[in-house]
C-alpha positions in Angstrom: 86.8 -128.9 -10.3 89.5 -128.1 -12.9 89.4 -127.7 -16.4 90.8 -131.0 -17.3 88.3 -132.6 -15.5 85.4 -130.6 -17.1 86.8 -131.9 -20.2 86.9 -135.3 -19.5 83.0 -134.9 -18.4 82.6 -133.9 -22.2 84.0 -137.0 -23.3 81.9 -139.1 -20.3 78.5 -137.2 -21.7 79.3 -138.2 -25.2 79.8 -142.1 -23.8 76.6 -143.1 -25.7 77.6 -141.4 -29.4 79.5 -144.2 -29.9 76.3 -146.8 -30.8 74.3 -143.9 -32.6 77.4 -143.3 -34.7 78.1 -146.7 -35.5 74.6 -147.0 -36.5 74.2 -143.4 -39.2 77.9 -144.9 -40.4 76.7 -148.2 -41.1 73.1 -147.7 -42.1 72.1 -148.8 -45.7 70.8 -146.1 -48.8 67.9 -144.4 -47.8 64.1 -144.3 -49.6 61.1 -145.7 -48.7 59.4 -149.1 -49.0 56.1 -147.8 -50.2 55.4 -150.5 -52.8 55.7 -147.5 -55.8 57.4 -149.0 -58.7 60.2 -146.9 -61.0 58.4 -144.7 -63.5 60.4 -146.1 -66.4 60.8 -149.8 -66.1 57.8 -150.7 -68.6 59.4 -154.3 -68.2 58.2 -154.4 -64.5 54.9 -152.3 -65.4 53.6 -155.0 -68.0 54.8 -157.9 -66.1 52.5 -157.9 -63.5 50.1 -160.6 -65.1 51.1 -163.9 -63.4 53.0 -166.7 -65.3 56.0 -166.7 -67.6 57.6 -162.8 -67.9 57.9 -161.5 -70.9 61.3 -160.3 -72.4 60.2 -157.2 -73.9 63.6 -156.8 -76.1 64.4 -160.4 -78.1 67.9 -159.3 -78.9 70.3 -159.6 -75.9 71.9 -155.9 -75.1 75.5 -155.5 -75.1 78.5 -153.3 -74.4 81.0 -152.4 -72.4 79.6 -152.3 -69.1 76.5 -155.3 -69.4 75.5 -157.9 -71.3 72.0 -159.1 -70.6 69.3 -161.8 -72.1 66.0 -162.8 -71.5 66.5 -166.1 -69.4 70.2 -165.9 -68.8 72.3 -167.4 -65.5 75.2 -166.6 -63.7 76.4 -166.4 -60.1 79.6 -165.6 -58.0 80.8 -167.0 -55.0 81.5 -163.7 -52.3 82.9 -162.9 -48.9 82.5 -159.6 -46.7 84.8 -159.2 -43.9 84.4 -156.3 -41.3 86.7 -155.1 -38.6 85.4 -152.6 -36.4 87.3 -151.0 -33.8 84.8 -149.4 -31.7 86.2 -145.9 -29.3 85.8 -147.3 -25.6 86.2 -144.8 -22.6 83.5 -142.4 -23.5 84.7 -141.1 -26.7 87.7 -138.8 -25.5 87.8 -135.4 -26.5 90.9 -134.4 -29.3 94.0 -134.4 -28.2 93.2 -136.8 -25.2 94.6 -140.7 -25.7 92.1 -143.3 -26.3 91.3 -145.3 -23.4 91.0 -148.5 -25.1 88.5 -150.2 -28.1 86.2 -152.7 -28.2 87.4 -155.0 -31.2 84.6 -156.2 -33.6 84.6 -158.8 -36.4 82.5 -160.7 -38.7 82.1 -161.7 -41.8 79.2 -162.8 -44.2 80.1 -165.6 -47.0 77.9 -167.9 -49.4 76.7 -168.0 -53.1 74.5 -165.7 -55.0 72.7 -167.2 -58.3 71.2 -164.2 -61.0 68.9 -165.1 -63.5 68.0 -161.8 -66.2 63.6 -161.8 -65.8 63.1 -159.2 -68.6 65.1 -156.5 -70.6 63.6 -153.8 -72.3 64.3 -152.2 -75.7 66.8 -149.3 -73.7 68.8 -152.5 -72.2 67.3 -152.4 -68.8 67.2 -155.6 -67.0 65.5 -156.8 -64.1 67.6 -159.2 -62.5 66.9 -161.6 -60.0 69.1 -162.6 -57.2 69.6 -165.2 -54.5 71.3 -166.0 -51.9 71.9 -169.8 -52.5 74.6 -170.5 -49.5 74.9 -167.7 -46.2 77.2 -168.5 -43.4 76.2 -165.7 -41.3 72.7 -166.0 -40.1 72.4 -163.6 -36.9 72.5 -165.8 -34.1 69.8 -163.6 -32.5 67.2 -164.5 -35.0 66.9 -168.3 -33.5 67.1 -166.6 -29.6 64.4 -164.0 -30.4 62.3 -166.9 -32.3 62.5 -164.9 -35.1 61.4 -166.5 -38.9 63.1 -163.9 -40.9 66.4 -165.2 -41.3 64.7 -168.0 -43.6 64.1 -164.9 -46.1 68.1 -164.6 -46.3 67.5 -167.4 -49.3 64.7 -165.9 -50.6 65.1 -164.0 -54.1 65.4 -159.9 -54.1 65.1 -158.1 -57.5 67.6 -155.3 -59.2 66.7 -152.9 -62.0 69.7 -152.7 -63.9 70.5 -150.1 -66.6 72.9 -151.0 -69.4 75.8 -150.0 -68.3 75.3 -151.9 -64.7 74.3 -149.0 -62.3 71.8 -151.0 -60.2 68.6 -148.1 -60.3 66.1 -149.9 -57.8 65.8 -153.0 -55.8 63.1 -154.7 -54.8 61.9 -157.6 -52.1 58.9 -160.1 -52.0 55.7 -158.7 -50.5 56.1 -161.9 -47.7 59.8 -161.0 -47.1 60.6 -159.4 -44.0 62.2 -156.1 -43.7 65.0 -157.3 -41.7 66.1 -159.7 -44.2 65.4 -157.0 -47.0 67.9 -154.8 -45.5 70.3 -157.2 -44.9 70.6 -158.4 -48.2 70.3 -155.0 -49.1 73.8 -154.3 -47.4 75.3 -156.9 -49.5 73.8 -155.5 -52.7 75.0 -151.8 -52.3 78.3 -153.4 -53.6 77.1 -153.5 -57.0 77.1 -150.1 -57.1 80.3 -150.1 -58.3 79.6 -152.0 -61.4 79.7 -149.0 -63.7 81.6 -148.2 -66.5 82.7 -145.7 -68.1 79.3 -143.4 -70.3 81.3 -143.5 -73.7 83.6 -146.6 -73.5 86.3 -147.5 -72.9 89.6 -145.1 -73.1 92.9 -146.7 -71.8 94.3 -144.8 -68.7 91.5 -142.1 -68.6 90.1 -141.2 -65.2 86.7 -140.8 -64.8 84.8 -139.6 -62.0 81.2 -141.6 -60.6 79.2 -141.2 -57.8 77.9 -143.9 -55.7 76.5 -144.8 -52.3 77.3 -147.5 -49.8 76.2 -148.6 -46.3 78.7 -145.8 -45.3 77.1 -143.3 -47.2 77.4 -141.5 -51.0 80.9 -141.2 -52.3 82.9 -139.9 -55.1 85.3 -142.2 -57.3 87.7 -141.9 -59.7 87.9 -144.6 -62.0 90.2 -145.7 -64.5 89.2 -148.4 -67.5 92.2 -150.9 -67.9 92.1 -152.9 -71.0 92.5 -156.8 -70.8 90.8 -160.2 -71.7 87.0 -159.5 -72.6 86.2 -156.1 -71.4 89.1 -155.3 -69.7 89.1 -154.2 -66.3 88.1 -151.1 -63.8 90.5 -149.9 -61.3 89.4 -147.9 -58.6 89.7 -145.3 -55.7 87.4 -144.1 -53.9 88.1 -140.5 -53.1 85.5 -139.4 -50.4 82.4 -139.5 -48.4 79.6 -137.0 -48.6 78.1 -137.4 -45.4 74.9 -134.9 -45.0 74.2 -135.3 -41.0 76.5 -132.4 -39.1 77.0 -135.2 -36.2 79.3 -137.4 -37.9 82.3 -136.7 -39.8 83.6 -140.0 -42.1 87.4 -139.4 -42.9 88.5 -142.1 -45.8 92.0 -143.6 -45.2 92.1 -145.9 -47.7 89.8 -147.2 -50.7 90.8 -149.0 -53.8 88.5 -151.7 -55.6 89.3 -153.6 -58.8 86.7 -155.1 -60.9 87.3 -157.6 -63.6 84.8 -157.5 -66.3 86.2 -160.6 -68.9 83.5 -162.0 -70.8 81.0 -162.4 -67.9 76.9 -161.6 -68.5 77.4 -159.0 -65.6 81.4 -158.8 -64.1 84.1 -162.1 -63.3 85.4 -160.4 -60.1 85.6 -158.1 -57.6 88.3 -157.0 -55.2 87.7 -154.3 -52.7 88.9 -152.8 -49.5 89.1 -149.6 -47.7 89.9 -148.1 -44.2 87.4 -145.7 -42.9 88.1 -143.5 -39.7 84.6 -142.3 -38.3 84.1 -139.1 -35.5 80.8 -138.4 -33.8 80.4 -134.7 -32.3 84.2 -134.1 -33.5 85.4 -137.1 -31.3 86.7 -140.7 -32.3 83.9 -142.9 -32.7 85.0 -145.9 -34.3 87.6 -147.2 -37.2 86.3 -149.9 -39.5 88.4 -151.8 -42.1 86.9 -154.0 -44.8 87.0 -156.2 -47.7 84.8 -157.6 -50.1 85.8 -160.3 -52.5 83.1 -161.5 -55.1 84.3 -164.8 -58.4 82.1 -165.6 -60.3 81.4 -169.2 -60.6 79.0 -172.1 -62.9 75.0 -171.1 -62.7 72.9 -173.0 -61.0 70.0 -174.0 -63.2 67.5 -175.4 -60.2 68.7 -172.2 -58.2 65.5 -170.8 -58.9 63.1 -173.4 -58.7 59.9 -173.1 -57.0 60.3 -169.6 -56.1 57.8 -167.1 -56.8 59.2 -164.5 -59.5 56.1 -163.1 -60.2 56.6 -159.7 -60.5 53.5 -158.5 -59.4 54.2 -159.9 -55.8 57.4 -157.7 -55.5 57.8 -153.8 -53.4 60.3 -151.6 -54.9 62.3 -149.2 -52.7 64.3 -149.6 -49.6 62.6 -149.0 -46.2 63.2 -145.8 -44.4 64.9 -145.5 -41.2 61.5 -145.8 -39.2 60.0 -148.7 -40.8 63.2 -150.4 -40.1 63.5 -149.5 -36.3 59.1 -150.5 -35.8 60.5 -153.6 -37.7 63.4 -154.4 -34.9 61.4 -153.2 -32.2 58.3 -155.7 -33.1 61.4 -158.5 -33.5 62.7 -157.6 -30.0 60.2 -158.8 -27.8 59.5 -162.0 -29.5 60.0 -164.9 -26.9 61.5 -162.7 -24.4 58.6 -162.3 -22.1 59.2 -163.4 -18.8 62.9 -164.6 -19.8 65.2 -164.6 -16.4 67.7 -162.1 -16.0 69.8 -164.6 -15.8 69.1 -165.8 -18.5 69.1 -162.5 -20.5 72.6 -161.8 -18.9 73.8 -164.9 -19.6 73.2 -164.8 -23.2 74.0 -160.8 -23.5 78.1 -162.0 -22.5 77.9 -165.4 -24.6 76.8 -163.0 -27.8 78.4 -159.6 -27.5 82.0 -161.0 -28.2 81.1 -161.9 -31.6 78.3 -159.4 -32.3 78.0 -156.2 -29.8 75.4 -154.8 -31.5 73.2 -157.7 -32.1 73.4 -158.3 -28.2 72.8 -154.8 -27.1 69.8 -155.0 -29.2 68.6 -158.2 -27.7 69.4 -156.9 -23.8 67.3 -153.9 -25.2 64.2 -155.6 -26.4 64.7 -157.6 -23.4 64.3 -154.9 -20.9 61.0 -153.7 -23.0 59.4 -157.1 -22.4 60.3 -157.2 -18.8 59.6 -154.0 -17.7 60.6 -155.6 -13.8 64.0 -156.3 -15.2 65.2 -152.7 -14.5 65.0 -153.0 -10.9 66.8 -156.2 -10.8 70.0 -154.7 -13.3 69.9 -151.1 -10.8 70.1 -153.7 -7.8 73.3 -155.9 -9.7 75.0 -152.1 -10.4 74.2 -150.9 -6.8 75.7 -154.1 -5.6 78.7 -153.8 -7.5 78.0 -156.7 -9.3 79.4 -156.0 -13.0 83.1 -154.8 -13.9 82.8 -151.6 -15.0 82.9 -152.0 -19.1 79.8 -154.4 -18.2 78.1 -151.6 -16.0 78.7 -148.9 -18.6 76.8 -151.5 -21.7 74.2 -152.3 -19.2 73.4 -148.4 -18.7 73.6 -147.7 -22.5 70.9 -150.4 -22.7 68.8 -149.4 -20.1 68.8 -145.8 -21.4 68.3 -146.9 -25.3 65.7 -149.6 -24.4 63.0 -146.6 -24.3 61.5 -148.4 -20.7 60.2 -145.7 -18.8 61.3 -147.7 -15.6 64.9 -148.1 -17.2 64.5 -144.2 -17.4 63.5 -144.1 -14.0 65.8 -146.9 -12.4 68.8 -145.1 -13.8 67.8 -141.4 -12.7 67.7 -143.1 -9.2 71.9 -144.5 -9.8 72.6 -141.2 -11.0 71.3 -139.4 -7.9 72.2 -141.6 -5.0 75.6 -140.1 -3.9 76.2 -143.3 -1.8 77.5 -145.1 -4.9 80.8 -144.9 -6.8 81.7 -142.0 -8.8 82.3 -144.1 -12.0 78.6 -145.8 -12.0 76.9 -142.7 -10.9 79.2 -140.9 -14.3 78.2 -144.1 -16.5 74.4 -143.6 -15.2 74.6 -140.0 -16.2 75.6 -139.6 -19.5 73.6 -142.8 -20.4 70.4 -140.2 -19.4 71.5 -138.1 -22.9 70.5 -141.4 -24.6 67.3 -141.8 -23.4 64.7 -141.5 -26.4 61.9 -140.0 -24.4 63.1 -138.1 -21.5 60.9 -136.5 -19.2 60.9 -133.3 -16.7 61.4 -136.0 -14.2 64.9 -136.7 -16.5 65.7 -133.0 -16.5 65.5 -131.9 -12.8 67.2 -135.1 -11.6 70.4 -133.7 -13.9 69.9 -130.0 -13.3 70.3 -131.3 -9.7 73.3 -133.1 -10.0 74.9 -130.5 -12.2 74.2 -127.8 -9.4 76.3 -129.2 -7.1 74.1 -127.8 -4.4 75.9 -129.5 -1.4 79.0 -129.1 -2.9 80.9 -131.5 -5.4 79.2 -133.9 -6.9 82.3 -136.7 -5.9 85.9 -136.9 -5.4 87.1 -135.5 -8.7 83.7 -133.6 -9.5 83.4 -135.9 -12.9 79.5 -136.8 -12.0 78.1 -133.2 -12.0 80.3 -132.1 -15.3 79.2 -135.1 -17.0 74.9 -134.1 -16.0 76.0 -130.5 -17.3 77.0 -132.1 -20.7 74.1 -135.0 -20.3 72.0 -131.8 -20.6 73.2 -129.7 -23.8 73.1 -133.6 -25.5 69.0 -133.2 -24.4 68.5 -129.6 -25.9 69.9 -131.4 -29.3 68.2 -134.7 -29.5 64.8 -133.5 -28.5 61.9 -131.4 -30.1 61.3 -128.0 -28.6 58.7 -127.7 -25.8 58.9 -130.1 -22.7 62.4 -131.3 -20.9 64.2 -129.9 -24.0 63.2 -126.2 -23.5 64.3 -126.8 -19.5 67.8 -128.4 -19.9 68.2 -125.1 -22.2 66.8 -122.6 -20.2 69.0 -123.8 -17.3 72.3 -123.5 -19.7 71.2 -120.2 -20.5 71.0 -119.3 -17.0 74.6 -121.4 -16.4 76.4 -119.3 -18.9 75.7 -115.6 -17.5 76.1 -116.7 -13.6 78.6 -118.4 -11.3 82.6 -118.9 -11.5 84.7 -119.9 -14.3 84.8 -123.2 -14.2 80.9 -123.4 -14.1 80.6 -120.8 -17.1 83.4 -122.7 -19.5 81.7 -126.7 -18.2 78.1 -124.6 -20.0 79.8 -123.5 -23.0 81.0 -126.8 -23.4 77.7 -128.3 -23.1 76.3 -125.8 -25.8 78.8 -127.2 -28.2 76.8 -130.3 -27.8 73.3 -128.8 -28.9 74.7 -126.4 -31.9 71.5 -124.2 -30.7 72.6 -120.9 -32.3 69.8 -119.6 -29.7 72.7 -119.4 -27.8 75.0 -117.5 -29.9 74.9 -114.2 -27.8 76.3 -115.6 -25.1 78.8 -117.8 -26.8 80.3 -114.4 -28.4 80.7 -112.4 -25.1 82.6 -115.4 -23.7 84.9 -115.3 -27.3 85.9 -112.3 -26.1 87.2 -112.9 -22.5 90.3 -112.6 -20.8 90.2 -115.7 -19.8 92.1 -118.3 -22.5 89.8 -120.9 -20.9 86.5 -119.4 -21.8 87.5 -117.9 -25.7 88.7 -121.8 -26.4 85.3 -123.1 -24.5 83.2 -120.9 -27.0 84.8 -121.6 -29.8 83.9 -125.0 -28.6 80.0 -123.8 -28.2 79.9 -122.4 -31.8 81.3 -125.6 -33.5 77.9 -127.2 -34.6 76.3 -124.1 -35.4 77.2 -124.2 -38.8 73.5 -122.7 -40.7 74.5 -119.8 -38.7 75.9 -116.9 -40.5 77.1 -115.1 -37.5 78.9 -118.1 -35.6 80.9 -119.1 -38.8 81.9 -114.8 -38.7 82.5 -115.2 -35.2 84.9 -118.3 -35.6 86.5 -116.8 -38.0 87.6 -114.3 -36.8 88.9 -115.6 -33.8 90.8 -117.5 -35.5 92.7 -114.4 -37.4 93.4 -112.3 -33.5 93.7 -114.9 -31.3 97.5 -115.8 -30.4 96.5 -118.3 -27.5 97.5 -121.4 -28.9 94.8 -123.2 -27.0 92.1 -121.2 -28.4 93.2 -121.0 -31.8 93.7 -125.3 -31.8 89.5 -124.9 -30.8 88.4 -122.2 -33.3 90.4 -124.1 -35.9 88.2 -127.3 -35.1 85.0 -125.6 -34.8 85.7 -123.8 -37.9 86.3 -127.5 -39.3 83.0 -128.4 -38.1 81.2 -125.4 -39.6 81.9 -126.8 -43.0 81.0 -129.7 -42.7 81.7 -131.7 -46.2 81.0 -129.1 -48.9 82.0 -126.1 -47.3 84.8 -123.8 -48.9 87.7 -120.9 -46.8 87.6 -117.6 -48.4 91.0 -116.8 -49.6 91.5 -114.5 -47.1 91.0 -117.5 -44.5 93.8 -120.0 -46.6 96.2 -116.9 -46.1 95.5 -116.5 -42.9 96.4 -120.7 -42.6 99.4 -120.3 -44.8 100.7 -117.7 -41.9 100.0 -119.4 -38.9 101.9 -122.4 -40.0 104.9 -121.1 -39.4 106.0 -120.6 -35.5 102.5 -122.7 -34.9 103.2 -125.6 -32.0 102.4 -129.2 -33.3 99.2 -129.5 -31.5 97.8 -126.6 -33.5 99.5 -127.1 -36.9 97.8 -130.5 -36.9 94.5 -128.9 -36.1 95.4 -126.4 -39.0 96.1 -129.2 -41.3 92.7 -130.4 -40.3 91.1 -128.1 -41.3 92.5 -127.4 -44.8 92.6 -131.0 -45.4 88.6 -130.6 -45.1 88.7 -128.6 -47.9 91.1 -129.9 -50.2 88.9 -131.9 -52.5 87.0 -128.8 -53.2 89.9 -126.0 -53.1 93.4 -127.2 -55.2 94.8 -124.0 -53.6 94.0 -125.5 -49.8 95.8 -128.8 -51.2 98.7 -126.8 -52.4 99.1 -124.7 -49.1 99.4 -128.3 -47.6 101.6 -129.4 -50.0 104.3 -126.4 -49.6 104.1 -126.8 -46.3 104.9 -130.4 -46.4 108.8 -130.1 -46.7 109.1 -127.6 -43.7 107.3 -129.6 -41.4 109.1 -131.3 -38.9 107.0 -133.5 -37.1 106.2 -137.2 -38.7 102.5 -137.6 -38.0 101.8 -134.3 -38.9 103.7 -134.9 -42.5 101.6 -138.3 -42.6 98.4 -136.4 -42.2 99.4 -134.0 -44.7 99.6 -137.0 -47.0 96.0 -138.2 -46.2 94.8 -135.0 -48.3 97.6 -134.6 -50.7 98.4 -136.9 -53.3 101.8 -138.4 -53.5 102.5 -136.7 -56.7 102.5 -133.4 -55.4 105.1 -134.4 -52.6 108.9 -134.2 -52.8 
């Protein structure tokens, strides 16, 4: 097998990233839904007591940012559009051209009515909000007999400070979770509501934090004055994304808010362009826009709902009482459901919602655990185009069915069927949640190639060796874990080449630092091949004192162009979001600019661009650079971290 083909079995292994990145990147704010209430909102505390609320502060509270009284209305009409252009062909490594996307759209549009329960004597409000008009009820919740999408309407409170930072939300004891967390997507917006700490000051920037279903972020603001309280202009900056597997790069982020004379805000228009990477490959791009007017209150908006306060939970549910939430949906009304059927309805719903109908063929394959045999027997047919084949083995891999598990360890093993199925059945293995021994030897087998190659280009048994480092990262110790690693460890001292370098690739899929002695002997081969391969190993090790040193110093002897384009990516990965070059390291980028070829000066740019929020003299390398540098995307990449001020 050659190296080019070991590479494409990274990008194969990695063919399941794709959903789990979509799903950290789109997630909503963390905390849990434990019922505890905010320590200081004494509105909330002494409002327990059913019947009217009390407005603990007469007087309404006023200023720049909100204006808030005991009993007050308002509402806006909004809109949420979401374009989502999803990697297809297995998530191709850098440098290799995308193999096509999977297009996804949709967009969420109604009313919301507030009405202001209580403020207290600091000017904090607890605001109550409902969704009076929603055009986008999942069309899953009426196929999965689902009740929760009735709680869309129902209201969800905010604990607002007075300058309209939104401290805590909260949903009705009877509400489901589902519905909580959708609505709680479309409340993060109103994070943005704050102005500035000490009023307003005409064309002064300020900086704010926030967080959003993509994550926490950093924005500059800028107060604009105008009719009633002016206006906000904004940019976000950046995303501070904690988990080492994704890396969120902001193309574009610019919001206006229009504060007038409204009890909260008149208007709001924002958009951005966000370009998402799982394991240092292209995972998705998303573009977005959110549009909020305010419009005339509603005075029955409110009628004959419970506002009790006492009856409410405060917090947002943590990612585990979420997923037992969707799991318990799943099921619902699937039970004995033909495939067929399940089929049927998995093609008439994943054009408009992918997600929602992966998570329906999912739950299906959990409630008919019979249905496995049936989709293996489809596959083995050759029954479903290939893009179907490769969703159906995601699905069968994610549904957690242990005869899914086993069903597609028999695909991956049966040499009588097509390269590309037995490749799809592979690396969906490296998605299973609960893998067993079973799991293990069946890829160990394959990646052996004991008889020889595994098929006609060799992709099946590179793609079990990567399959198996994604297993040593996704799983506690003990168990299959500890055996997919032991066999890499015994991978990367023995055999040829090409066998040692398809290992070292597979490491850079666990970020196991276990494996660090190793890695380093191979950084200092002869062979081009295997120094680039371990710089690859040693990208995700970045707690590791000694893989950043060794990276680093890679990256100042080696004059392999190859190698240096991997060491400058895994150094990349190593800092992850916060992470800072010692000046010794910018020199050492200022210098191998020049005479660098375009594949690695991009990678270089990269890397510097990583730490250009945190370092002016990274931007500034960048932006001296900018005028000698000949190619065009590389000069617009330079622009992504440099502002336009700085450029001739």
């Amino acid at each position: 097998m050659n190296r080019t083909a070991a590479r494409v079995g990274v990008a194969l292994a990695l063919a399941g990233a794709a959903a789990t990145a979509v799903a950290l990147a789109l997630r909503p704010g963390s905390g849990t839904d434990d019922g505890a209430r905010p320590a200081e909102a004494k509105a909330t505390a002494k409002a327990q007591n059913p019947g009217a609320l009390p407005a603990l502060s007469p007087a309404r509270t006023q200023g720049l940012g909100c204006t808030f009284e005991p009993g007050a209305r308002f509402g806006w009409d909004f809109q949420v559009d979401l374009r989502l252009d999803l990697e297809r062909g297995a998530l191709a490594p850098a440098g290799t051209p995308a193999k096509g996307v999977d297009v996804i759209e949709s967009r969420a549009a109604g009313a919301l009515q507030a009405l202001v329960l209580t403020v207290t004597s600091a000017g904090e409000a607890v605001v109550a909000l409902r969704a009076a008009r929603w055009t986008d009820t999942p069309a899953d919740a009426a196929t999965a007999a689902a009740d929760w999408a009735a709680d869309l309407r129902k209201p969800v409170l905010l604990r607002v400070d007075n300058r309209c930072r939104t401290l805590a939300g909260a949903r009705h004891r009877d509400t489901s979770i589902l519905a909580w967390d959708r609505v709680g997507r479309l409340t993060d917006r109103f994070q943005f509501m704050a102005p500035p700490e000490s009023g307003p000051e005409a064309g002064r920037p300020y900086t704010t934090r926030h967080a959003d279903t993509h994550g926490p972020s950093v924005v500059s603001n800028r107060h604009v004055p105008g009719p009633g309280r002016g206006a906000l202009s904004r940019q976000r900056l950046r995303y501070e994304i904690a988990d080492p597997r994704v890396q969120v790069a902001l193309v574009r982020a610019q919001s206006t808010l229009t504060l007038a004379d409204a009890m909260w805000f008149q208007g709001l228009d924002e958009s951005q362009v966000v370009h998402t990477r799982m394991r240092g490959a292209p995972a998705f791009q998303s573009e977005d826009r959110a549009r909020f007017a305010a419009i005339a209150a509603d005075p029955q908006a409110f009628v004959g709902q419970d506002l009790d306060l006492s009856h409410y939970v405060w917090g947002r549910p943590d990612a585990a009482t979420l997923s037992a939430a969707r799991d318990a949906l799943g099921p619902a009304g699937l039970r004995g459901e033909p495939m067929e059927t399940a089929w049927g309805r998995y093609l008439a719903e994943a054009g408009k919602d992918w997600f929602a109908a992966q998570k329906r063929l999912r739950a299906w394959l959990r409630a008919n655990p019979e249905g496995a045999a049936a989709l293996a027997a489809g596959l083995r047919a050759g029954r479903f185009a290939p893009r179907e084949a490769a969703a159906l083995t995601l699905a069968m891999a994610k549904s957690g069915s242990p005869e899914a598990l086993k069903a597609l360890e028999a695909l991956a093993a049966d040499s009588n069927l097509p390269e590309n199925l037995r490749t799809q059945a592979v690396s969906a293995l490296a998605d299973a949640p609960h893998p067993t021994q079973s799991t293990v030897d069946t890829l160990v087998k394959i990646a052996d190639r004991q008889n020889g190659p595994t098929s006609l280009q060799d992709m099946v048994g590179s793609a079990a060796t990567m399959s198996l480092g994604n297993l040593v990262e996704g799983q506690v110790a003990g168990g299959p874990a500890d055996a997919a690693r032991a066999y890499l460890e015994s991978r990367l001292e023995a055999g040829d080449a090409d066998r040692v370098a398809e290992a070292l690739w597979a490491v850079g899929n666990t970020g196991d630092a276990a494996f660090l002695d190793s890695v380093a002997r191979k950084a200092e081969s002869e062979d081009p091949d295997l120094r680039a391969a371990a710089m690859h190993a040693a990208r995700k090790m970045k707690n590791d004192p000694e893989a950043r040193a060794m990276v680093a110093e890679r990256m100042r002897v080696e004059t392999h162009p190859e190698v240096a384009i991997e060491a400058a990516a895994a150094q990349r990965e190593q800092l992850g979001n916060s992470g800072r070059l010692s000046a010794h390291e910018l020199n050492l980028y200022r210098s191998k600019l020049v005479g660098a070829p375009e594949p690695l000066r991009r990678e270089i740019v990269l890397t510097l661009g990583a730490v250009a929020a945190n370092q002016p003299e990274a931007r500034q390398i960048l932006a001296d650079w900018y005028p000698l540098e000949e190619s065009m995307p590389v000069r617009q990449l330079i622009g992504r971290f440099v502002p336009a001020a700085m450029l001739p």
